[in-house]
C-alpha positions as a Markdown table, in Angstrom:
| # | Residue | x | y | z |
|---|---|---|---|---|
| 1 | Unk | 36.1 | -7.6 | 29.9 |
| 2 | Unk | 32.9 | -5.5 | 29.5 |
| 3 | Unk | 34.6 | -2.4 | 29.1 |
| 4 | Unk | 36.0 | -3.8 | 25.9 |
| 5 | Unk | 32.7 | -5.0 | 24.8 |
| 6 | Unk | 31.8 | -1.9 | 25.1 |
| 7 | Unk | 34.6 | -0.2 | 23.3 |
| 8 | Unk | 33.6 | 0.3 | 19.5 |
| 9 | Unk | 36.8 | -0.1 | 17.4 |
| 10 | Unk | 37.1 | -4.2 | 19.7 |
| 11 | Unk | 33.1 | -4.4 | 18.8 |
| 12 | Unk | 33.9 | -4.5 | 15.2 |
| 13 | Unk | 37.3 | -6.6 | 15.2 |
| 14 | Unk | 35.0 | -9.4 | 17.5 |
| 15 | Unk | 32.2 | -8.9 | 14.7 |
| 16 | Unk | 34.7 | -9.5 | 11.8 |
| 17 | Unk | 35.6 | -12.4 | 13.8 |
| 18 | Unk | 32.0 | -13.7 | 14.3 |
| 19 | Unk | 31.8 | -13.2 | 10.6 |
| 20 | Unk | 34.8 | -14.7 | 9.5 |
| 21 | Unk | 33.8 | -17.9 | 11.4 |
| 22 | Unk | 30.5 | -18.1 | 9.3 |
| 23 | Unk | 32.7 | -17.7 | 6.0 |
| 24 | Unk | 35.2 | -20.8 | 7.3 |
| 25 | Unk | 31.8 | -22.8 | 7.7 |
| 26 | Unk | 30.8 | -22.9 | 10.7 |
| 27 | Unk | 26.8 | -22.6 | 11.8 |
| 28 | Unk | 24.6 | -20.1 | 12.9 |
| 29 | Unk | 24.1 | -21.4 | 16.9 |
| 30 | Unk | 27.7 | -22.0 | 17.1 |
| 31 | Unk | 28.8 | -18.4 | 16.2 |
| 32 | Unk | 25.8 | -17.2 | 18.2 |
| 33 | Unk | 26.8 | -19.1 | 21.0 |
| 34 | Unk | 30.5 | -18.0 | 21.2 |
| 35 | Unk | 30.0 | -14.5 | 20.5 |
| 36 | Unk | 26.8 | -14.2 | 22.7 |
| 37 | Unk | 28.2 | -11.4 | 24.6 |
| 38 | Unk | 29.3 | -9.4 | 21.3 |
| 39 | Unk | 25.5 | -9.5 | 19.5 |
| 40 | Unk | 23.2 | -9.3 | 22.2 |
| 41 | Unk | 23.6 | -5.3 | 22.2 |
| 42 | Unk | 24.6 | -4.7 | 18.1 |
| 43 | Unk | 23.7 | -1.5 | 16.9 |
| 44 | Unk | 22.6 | -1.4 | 12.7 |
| 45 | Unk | 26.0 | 1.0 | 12.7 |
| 46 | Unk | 27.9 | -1.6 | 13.7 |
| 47 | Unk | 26.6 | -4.0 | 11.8 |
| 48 | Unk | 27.3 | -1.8 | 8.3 |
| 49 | Unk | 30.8 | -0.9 | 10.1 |
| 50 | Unk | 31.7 | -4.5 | 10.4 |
| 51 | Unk | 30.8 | -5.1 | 6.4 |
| 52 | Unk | 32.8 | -2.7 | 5.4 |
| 53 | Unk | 35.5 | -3.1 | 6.7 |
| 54 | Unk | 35.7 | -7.0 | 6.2 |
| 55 | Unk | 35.8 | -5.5 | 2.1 |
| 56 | Unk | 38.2 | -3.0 | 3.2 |
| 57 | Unk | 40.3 | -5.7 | 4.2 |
| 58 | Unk | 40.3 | -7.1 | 0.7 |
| 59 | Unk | 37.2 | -9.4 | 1.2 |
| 60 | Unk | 35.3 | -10.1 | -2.1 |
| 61 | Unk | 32.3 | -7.9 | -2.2 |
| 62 | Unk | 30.4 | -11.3 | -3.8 |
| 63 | Unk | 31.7 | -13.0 | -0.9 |
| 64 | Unk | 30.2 | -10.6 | 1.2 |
| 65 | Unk | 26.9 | -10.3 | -0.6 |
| 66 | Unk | 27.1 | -14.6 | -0.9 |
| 67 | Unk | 26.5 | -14.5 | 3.1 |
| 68 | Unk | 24.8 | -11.2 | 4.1 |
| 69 | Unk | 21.4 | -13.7 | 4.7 |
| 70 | Unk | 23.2 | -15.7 | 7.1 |
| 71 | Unk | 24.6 | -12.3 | 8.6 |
| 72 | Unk | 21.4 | -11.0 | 9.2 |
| 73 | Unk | 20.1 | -14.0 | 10.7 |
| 74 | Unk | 23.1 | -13.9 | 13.0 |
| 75 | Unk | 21.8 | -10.0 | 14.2 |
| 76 | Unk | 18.2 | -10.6 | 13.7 |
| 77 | Unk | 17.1 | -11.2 | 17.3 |
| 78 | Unk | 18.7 | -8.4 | 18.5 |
| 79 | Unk | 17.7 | -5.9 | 15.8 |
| 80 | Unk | 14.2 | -6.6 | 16.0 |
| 81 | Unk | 13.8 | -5.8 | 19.4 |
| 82 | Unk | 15.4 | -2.6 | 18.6 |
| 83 | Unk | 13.0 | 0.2 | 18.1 |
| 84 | Unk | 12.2 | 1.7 | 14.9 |
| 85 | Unk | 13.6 | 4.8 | 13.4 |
| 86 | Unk | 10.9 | 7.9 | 14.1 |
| 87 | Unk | 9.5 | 9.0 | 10.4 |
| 88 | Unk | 6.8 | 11.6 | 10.3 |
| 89 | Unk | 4.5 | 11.5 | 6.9 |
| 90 | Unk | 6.5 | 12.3 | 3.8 |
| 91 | Unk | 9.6 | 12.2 | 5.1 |
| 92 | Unk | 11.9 | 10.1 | 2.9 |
| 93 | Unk | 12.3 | 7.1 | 5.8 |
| 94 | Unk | 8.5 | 7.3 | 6.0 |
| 95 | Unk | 8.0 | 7.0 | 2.9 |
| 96 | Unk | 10.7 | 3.7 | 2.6 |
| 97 | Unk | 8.8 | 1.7 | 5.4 |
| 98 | Unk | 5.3 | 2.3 | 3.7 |
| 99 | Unk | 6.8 | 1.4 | 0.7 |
| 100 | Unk | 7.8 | -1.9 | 2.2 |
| 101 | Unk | 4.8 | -2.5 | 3.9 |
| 102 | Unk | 2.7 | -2.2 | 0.5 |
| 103 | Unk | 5.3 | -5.0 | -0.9 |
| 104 | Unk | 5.0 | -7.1 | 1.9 |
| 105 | Unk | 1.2 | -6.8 | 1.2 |
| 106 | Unk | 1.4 | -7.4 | -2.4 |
| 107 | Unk | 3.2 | -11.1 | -2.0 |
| 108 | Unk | 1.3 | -11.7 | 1.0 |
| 109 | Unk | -2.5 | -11.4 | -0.2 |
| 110 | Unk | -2.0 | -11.2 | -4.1 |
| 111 | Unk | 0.8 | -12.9 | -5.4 |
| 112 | Unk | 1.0 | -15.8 | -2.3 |
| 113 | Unk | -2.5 | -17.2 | -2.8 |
| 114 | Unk | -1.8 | -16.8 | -6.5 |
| 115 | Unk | 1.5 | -19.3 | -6.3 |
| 116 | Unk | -1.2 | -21.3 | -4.2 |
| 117 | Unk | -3.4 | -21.4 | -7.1 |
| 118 | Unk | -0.9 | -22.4 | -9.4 |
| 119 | Unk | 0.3 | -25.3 | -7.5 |
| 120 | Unk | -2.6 | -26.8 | -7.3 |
| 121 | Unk | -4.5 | -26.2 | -10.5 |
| 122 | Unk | -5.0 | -29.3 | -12.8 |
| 123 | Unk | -3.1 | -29.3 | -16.5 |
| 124 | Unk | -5.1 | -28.1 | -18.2 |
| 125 | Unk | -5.0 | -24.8 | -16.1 |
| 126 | Unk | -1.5 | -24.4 | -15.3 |
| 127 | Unk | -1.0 | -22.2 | -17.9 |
| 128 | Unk | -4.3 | -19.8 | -16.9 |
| 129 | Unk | -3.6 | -19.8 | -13.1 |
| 130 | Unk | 0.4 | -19.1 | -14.1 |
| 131 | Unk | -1.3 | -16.0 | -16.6 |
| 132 | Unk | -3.2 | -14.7 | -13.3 |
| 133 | Unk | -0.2 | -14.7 | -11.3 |
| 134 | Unk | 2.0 | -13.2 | -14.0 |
| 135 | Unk | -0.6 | -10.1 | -13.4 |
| 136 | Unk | 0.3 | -9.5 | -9.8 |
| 137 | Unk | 4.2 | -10.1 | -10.7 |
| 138 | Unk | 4.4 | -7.6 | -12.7 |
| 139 | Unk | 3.2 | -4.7 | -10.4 |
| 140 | Unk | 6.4 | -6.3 | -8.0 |
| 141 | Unk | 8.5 | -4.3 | -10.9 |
| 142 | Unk | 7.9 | -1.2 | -8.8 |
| 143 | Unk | 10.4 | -2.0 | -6.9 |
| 144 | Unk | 12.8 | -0.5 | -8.6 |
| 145 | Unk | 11.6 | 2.7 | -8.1 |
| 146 | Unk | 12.2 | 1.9 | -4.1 |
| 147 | Unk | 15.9 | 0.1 | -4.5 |
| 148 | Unk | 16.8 | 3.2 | -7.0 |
| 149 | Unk | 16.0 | 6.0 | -5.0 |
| 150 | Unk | 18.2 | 3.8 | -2.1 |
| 151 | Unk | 21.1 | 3.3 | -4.3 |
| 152 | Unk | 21.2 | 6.8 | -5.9 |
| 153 | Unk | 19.8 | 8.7 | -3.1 |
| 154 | Unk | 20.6 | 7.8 | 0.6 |
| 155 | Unk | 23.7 | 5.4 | -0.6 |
| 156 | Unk | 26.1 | 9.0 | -1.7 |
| 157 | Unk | 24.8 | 10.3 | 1.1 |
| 158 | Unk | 26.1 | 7.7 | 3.6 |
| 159 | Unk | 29.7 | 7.5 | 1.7 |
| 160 | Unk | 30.1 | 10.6 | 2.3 |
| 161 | Unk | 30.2 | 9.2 | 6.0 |
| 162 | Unk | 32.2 | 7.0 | 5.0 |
| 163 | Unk | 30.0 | 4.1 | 5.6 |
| 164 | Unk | 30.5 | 2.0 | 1.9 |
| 165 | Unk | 29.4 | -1.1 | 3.0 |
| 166 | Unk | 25.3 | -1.4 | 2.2 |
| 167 | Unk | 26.4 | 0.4 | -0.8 |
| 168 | Unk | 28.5 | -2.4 | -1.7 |
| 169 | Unk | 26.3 | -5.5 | -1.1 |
| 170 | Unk | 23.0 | -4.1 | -0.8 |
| 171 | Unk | 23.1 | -3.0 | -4.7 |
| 172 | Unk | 24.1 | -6.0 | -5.3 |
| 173 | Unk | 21.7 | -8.1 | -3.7 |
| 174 | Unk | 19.2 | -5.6 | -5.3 |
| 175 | Unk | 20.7 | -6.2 | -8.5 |
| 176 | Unk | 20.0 | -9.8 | -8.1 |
| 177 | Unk | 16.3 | -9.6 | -7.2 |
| 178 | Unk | 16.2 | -7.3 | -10.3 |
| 179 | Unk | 17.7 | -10.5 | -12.6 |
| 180 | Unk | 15.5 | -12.8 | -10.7 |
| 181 | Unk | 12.2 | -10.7 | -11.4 |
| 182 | Unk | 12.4 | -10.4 | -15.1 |
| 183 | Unk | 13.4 | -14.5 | -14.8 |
| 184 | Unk | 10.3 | -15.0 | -13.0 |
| 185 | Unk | 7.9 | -12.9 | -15.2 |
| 186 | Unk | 9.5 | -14.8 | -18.3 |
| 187 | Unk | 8.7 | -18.4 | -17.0 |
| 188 | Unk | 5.4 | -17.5 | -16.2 |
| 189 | Unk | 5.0 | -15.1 | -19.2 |
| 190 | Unk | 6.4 | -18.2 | -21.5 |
| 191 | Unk | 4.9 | -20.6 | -19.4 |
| 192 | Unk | 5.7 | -24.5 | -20.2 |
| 193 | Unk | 3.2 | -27.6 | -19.4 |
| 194 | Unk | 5.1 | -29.5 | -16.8 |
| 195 | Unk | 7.0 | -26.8 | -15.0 |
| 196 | Unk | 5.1 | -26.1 | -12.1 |
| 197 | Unk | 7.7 | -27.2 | -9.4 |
| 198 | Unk | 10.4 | -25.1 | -11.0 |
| 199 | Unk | 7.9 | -21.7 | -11.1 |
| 200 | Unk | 6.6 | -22.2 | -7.7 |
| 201 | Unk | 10.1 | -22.7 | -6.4 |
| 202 | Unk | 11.4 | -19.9 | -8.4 |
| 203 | Unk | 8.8 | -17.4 | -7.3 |
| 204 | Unk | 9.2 | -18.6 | -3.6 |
| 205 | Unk | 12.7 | -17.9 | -3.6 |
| 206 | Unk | 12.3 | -14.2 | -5.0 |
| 207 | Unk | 9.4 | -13.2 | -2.8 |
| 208 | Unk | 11.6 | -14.3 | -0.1 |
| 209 | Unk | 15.3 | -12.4 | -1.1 |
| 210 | Unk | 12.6 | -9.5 | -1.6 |
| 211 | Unk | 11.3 | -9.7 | 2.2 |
| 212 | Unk | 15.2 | -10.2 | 3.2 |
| 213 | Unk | 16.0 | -7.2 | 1.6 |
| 214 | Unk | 13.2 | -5.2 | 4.2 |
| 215 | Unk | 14.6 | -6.8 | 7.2 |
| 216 | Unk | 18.0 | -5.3 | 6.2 |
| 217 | Unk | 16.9 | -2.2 | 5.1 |
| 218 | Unk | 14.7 | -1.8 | 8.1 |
| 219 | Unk | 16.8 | -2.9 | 10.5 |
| 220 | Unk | 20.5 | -2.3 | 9.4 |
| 221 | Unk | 20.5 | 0.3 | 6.6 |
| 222 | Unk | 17.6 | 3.2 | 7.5 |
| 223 | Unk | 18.5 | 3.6 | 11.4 |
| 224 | Unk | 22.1 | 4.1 | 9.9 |
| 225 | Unk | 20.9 | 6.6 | 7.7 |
| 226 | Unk | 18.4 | 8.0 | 10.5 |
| 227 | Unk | 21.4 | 8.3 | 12.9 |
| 228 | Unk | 24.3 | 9.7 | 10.2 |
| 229 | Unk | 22.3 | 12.1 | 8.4 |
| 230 | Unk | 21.5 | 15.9 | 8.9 |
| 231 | Unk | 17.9 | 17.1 | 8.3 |
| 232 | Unk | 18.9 | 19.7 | 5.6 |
| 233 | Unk | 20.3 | 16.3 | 4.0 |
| 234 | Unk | 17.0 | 14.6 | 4.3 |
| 235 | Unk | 15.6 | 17.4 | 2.5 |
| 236 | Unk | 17.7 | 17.4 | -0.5 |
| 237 | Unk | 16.4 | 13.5 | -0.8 |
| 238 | Unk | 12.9 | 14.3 | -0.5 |
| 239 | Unk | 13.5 | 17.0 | -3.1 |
| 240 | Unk | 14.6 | 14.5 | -5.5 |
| 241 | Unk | 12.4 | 11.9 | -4.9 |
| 242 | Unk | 9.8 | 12.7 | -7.4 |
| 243 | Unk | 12.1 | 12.6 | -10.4 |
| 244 | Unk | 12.4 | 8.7 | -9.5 |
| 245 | Unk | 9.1 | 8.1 | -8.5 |
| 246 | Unk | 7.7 | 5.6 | -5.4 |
| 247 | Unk | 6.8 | 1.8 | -5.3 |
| 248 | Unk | 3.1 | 1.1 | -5.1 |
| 249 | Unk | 2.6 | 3.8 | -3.1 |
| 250 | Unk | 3.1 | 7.8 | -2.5 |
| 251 | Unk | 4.1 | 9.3 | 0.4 |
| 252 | Unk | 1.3 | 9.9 | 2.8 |
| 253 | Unk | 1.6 | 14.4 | 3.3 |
| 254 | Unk | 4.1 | 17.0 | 1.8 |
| 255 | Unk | 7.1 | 17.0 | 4.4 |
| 256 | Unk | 8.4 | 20.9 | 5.3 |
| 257 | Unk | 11.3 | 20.3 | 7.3 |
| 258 | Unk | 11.0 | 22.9 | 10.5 |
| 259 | Unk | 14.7 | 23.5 | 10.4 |
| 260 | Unk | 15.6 | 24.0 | 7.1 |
| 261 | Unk | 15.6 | 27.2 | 5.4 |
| 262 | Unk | 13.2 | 26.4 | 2.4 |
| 263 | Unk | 14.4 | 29.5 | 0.6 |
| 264 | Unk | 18.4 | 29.3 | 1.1 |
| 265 | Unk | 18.1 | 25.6 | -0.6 |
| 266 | Unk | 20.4 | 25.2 | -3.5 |
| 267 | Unk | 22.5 | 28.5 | -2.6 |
| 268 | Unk | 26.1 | 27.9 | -2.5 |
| 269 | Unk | 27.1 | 27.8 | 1.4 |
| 270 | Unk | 30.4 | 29.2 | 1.9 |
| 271 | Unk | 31.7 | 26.9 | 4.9 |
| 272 | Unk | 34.7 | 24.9 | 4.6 |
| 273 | Unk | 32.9 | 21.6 | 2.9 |
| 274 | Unk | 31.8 | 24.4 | 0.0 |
| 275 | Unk | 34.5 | 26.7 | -0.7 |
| 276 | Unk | 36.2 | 27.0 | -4.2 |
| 277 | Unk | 33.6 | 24.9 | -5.5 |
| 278 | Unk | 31.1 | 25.8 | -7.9 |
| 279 | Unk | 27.9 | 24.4 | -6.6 |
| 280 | Unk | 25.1 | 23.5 | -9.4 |
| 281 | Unk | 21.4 | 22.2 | -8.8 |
| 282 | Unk | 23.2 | 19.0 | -9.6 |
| 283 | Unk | 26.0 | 18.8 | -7.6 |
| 284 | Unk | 29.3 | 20.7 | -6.8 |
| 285 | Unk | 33.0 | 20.9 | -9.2 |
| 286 | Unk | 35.7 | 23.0 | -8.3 |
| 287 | Unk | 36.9 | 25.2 | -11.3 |
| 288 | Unk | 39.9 | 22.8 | -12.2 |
| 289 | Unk | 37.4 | 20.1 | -12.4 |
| 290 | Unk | 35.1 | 21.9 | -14.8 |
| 291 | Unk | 38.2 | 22.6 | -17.2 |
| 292 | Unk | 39.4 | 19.0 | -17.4 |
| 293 | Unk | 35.7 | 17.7 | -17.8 |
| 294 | Unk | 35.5 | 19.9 | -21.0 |
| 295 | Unk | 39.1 | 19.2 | -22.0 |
| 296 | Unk | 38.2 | 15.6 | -21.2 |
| 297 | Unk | 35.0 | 15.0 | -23.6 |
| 298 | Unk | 35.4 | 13.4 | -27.2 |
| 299 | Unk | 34.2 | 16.5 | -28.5 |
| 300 | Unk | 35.2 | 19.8 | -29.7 |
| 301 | Unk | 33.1 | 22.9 | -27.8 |
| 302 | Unk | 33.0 | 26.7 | -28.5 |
| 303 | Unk | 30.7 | 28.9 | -26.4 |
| 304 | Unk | 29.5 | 32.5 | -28.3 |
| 305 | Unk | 27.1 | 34.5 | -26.0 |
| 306 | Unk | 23.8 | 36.5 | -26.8 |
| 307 | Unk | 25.8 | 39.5 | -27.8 |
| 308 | Unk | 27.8 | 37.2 | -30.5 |
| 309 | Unk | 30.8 | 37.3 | -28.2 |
| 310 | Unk | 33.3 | 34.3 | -28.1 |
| 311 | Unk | 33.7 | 33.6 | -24.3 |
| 312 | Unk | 35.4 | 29.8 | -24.4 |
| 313 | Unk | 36.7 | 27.0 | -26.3 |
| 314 | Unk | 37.4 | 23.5 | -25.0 |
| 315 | Unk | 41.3 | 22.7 | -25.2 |
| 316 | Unk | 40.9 | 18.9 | -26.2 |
| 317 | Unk | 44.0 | 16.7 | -27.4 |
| 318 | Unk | 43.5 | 16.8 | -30.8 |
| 319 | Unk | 40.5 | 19.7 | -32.1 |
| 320 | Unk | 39.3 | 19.3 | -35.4 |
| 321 | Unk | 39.7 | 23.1 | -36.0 |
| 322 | Unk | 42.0 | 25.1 | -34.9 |
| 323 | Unk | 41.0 | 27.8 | -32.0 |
| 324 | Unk | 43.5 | 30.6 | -31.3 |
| 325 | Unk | 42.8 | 32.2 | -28.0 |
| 326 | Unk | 42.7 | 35.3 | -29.8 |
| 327 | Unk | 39.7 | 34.5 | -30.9 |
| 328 | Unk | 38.3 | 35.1 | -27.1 |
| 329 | Unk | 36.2 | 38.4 | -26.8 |
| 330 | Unk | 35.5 | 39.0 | -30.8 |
| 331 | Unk | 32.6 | 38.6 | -32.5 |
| 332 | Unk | 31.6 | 35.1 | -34.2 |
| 333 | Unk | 31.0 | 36.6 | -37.3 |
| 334 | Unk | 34.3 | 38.0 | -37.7 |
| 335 | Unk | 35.9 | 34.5 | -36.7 |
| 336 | Unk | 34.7 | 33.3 | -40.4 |
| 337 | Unk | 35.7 | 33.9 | -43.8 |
| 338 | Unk | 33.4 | 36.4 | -45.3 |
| 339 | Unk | 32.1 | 33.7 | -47.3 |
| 340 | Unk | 30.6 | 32.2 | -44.6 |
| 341 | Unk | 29.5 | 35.1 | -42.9 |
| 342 | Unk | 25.6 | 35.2 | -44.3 |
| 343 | Unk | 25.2 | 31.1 | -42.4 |
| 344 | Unk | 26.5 | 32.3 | -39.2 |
| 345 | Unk | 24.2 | 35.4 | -39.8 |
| 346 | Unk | 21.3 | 33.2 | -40.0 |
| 347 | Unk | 21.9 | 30.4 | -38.0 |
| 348 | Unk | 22.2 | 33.4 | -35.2 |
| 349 | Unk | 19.1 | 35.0 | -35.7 |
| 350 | Unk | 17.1 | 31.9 | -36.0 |
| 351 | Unk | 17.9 | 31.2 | -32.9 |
| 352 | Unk | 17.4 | 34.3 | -31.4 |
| 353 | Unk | 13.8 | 34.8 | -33.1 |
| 354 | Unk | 13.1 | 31.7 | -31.5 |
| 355 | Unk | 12.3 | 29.5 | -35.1 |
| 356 | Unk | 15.1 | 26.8 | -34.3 |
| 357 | Unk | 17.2 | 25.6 | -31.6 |
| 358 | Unk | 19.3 | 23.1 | -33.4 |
| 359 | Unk | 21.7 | 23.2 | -36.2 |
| 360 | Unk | 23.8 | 20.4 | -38.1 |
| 361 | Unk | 26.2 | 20.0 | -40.8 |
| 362 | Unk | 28.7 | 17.1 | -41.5 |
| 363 | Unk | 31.6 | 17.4 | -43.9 |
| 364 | Unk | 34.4 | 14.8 | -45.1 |
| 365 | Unk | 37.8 | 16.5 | -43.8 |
| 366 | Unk | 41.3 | 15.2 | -44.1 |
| 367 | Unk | 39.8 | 11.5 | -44.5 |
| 368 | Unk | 37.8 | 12.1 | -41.4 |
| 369 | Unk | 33.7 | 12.5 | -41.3 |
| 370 | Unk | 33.1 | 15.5 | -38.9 |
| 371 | Unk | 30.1 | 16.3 | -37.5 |
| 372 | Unk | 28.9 | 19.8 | -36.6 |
| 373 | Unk | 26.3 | 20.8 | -34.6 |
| 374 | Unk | 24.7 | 24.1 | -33.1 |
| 375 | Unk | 22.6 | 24.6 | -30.2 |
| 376 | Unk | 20.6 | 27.6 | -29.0 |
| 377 | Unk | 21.4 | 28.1 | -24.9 |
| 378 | Unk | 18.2 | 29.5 | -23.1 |
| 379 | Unk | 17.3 | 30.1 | -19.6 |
| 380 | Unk | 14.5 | 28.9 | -17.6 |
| 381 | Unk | 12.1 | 31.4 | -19.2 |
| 382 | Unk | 13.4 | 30.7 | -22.6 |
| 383 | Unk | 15.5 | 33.8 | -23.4 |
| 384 | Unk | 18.2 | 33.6 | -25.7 |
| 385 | Unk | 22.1 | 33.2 | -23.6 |
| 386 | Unk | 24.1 | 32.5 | -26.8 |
| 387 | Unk | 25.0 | 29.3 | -29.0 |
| 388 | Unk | 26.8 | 26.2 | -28.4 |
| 389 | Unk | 28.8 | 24.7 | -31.3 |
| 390 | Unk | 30.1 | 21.2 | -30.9 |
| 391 | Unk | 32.4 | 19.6 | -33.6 |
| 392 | Unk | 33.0 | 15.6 | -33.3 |
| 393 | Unk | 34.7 | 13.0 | -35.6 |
| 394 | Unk | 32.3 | 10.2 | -35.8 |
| 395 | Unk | 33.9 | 7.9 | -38.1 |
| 396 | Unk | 34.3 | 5.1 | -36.1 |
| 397 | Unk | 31.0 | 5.6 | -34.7 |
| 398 | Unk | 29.5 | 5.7 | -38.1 |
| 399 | Unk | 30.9 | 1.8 | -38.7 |
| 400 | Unk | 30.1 | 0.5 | -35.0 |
| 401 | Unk | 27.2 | -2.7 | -35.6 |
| 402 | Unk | 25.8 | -5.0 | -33.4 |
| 403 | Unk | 26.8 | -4.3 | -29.4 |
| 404 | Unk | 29.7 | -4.4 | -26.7 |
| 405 | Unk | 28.9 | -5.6 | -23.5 |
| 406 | Unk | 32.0 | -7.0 | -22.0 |
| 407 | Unk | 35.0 | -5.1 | -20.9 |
| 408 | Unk | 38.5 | -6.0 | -22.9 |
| 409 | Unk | 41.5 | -6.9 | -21.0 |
């Protein structure tokens, strides 16, 4: 029997099980006690393995997310003996855990003895302690700097590992302390004479979900990433961390990766992940992609370079004008009746003489309202690459009111 225990792909179909068992209803000690054998060695891999695939397996990701408290409970012995995930100063995972440990520090010596306050301060001031409370929830709202740099930082990183699962219930557990913050902060914000219980409980409950959400990170989701990810990976993280910013605190030194090449960053490596792909500082698109991407967009786009040059029109469904491909390789100006010829002129030089960088007309055409728009293309240091002209019908958009926020069948 052990060398099945042992053996990963039975690990996973016994933790399913274990899992399964706790959906049907049944407690915590009896699935602890059955499967005894199973969790006293589960690794945080496993764990997220045994997630995903239950969803995989046409699970409800709610019904996933519903439990994942009791899940953890069923792990958390086990994972809290397990050590740690080494993280020097500024590296991203470093920079996670302090993060946490500056939250944990907020509820437990601000916002705790706050609640405290609040329970037991007489009628007339509920409303003053609830005020001085409010203060300390509010600076909780930097979690989402933390959860955000998770979901759209280290989440793509582990699907491309193929591990889905935390991405699937974690942002969704995150999604809910999100809801349950701005709840919080209204109630207290708006605070009624009366509804003391229903704060204090509501506020208990979210500082709670919030210290949840640490132990899972902590101990399921980080030694994942830790074990999964490459170094030069970690990098391009802590690259982009700064754009999103950090939760109460900032990471403790600047982290220079020994093994990375700090100066190859961002090149296009031409290995067999990379080839035939176009990378940008913003990710990679193979040619094919590019084309339907700008044959895909609900507008109409012509690209003229600095030398005047047409060098590319988008082939949409249905342009507003029409674009012969002769028109590719001659000069802009001679693409225009010559009564025209004096605006493109113009237009041109103003945006090579630096005094604009937009232009916009709209004309009625055929019954439709068409908008028409010019944009000046620089580099980095501001020099003149050409113009972008973008052509869109915006009737419809013209009449939209009021707002959509469910999705028709």
């Amino acid at each position: 029997m052990s060398e099945l225990i042992h053996n990963r792909e039975y690990r996973i179909k016994a933790l399913k099980e274990l899992i399964m068992d706790l959906h049907r209803g049944k407690s915590v000690d009896e699935v602890k006690q059955r499967f005894k054998e199973i969790i006293k060695d589960v690794s945080a891999e496993e764990v997220s393995a045994m997630e995903q695939a239950l969803i995989q397996e046409g699970m409800p990701v709610e019904e996933v997310q519903r439990l994942c408290d009791v899940h953890a409970a069923i792990f958390k012995d086990v994972l809290e003996q397990k050590p740690e995930p080494h993280a020097i100063p500024g590296h991203p995972l470093n920079t996670f855990f302090k993060e946490n440990r500056a939250i944990e520090k907020l509820i437990d010596t601000e916002i705790n003895p706050r609640l405290e306050g609040l329970k037991n301060a007489p009628a007339e001031s509920e409303r003053e302690a609830a005020l001085s409370l409010l203060e300390k929830v509010n600076l909780l709202f930097d979690v989402e700097k933390h959860y955000k740099r998770k979901e759209e930082l280290l989440f793509p990183y582990l699907e491309k590992y193929g591990i889905y699962g935390p991405s699937k219930v974690m942002w969704g557990v995150d999604d809910e302390i999100r809801n349950d913050l701005k709840q919080v902060r209204d109630m207290l914000y708006n605070y009624r004479p009366g509804s003391k219980a229903e704060v204090v409980e509501k506020v208990t409950a979210l500082t709670n979900k919030i210290k949840e959400m640490i132990f899972k990170e902590e101990k399921i989701l980080l030694p994942t990433a830790e074990q999964k990810l490459t170094e030069d990976e970690w990098y391009e993280i802590y690259r982009s961390e700064d754009e999103i910013g950090y939760c109460l605190v900032e990471p403790e030194a600047e982290w220079k990766p020994q093994r990375v090449d700090l100066d190859k960053m961002g090149e296009t490596i031409a290995d067999d992940t990379t080839k035939g792909f176009v990378k940008f500082p913003t990710g990679m698109l193979t040619p094919k992609e590019i084309e339907l991407i700008f044959n895909h967009l609900p507008v109409d786009i012509t690209f003229v370079d600095k030398d005047d040059t047409v060098r590319y029109f988008s082939a949409t469904k249905e342009r507003i004008f029409t674009r012969p491909k002769t028109i590719i390789g001659r000069k802009v100006q001679n693409c225009h009746p010559p009564a025209s010829y004096h605006i493109v002129e113009k237009i041109l030089r103003n945006f090579k003489e630096g005094k604009k960088d937009v232009e916009e007309f709209w004309i009625n055409l055929h019954g439709k309202l068409v908008y028409i728009r010019y944009f000046a293309v620089r580099d980095e240091a501001g020099n003149y690459m050409g113009t972008i002209e973008v052509t869109q019908e915006i009737s419809r958009i013209k009449e939209l009111q009021g707002e959509k926020r469910l999705l028709e069948d």
